[in-house]
N, C-alpha and C positions, 0 to 999 in steps of 0.2 A: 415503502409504500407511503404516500401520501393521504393522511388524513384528515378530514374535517373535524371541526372542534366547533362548538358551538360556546360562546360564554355570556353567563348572563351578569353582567357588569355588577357588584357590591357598590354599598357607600360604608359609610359610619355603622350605619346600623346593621347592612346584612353582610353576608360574604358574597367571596365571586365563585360562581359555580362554572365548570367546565366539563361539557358532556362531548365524547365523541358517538355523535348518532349512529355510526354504524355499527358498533359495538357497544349491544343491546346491556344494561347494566355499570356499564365502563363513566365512572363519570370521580370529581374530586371538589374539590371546594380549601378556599385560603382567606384571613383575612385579609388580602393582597391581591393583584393581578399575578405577580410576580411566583405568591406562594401558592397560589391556586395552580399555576403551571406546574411547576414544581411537583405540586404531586399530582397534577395529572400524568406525568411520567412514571409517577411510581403507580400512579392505579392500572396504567396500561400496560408496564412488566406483568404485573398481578394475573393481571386481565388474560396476558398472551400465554404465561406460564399456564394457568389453569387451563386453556384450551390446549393446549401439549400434552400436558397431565392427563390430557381425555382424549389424547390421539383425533383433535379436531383443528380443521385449517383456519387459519384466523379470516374471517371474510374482509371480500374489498371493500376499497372506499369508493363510495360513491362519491358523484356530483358533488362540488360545493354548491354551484348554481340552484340543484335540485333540491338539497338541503334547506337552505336560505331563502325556499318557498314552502319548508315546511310549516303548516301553523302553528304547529308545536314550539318551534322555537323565534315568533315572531317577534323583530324588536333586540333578538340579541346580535352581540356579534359576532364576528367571524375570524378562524385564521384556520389555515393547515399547517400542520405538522408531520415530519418524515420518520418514519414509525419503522428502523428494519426488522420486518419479520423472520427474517433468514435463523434467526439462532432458535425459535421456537418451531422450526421446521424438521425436528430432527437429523440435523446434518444434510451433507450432502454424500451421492452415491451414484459412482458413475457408472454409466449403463449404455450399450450402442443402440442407436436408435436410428430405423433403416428408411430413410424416405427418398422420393423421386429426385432426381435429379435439379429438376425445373422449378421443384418448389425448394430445394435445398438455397440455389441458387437465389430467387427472391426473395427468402430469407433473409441470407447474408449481406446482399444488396442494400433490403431494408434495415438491418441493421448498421450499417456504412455510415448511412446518411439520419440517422433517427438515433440523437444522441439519448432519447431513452433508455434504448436499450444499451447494457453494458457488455454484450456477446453474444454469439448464437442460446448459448445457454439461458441465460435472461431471457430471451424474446422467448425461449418456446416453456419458460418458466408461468410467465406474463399469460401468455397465450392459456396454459394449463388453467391459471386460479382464472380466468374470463368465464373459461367453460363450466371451470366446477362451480362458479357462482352462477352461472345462470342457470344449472341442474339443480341445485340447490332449491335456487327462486322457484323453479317449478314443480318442485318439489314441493315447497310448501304450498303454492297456489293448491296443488291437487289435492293435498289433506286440509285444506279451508275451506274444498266443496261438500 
């Protein structure tokens, strides 16, 4: 999965910090651009293990677009990094999964031609965390009323 990272550039006197917004506490800091990376890989094992350890899906990445008009992080800058979540997913388990015909087929079509996706299995991977993020999201909307 692709994520955003926000960093807020160091000189002499500060460090460089690097937060991935979407993963709320996930952040690291170096006196380097170079060592700030660095362990931002090691905060985000951290980060990913500990949401395994509590049997929770690591959420998606949002927007950089949408990110990059947060005010929160105005003035810093920007890169994405490819983040596999697959090992903090508890394995894989394969399962038959029975669907229509007509959708099986624009499925596999779309997977063809959409080098996204890397097989049926990926696109309806994809397809899954879409959903459970956006149950999630509403989820939280209806306990903030």
């Amino acid at each position: 999965m692709l994520y955003p990272i926000a960093i807020e550039t160091g000189d002499k006197e500060y460090a460089y910090g690097v937060v991935f917004p979407d993963l709320p506490g996930c952040f690291s800091a170096g006196d380097t651009l170079e060592e700030a990376l660095a362990n931002a890989k090691e905060a985000v094992t951290y980060y990913l293990e500990d949401l395994a350890e509590h049997e929770q899906v690591p959420p998606a990445a949002g927007s950089l677009s949408d990110w990059q008009k947060d005010e929160a992080y105005q003035g810093w800058a920007w890169a994405v990094v490819e983040i596999d979540i697959e090992p903090y997913l508890g394995g894989a388990v394969k399962k038959n999964v029975t669907l229509p015909r007509l959708l099986l087929m624009k499925i596999d079509n779309l997977v063809k031609s959409n080098p996204a996706y890397k097989d049926r299995s990926h696109f309806l991977q994809t397809a899954a965390f879409r959903e459970i993020a956006q149950a999630n999201q509403q989820d939280t909307k209806a306990e903030d009323e």
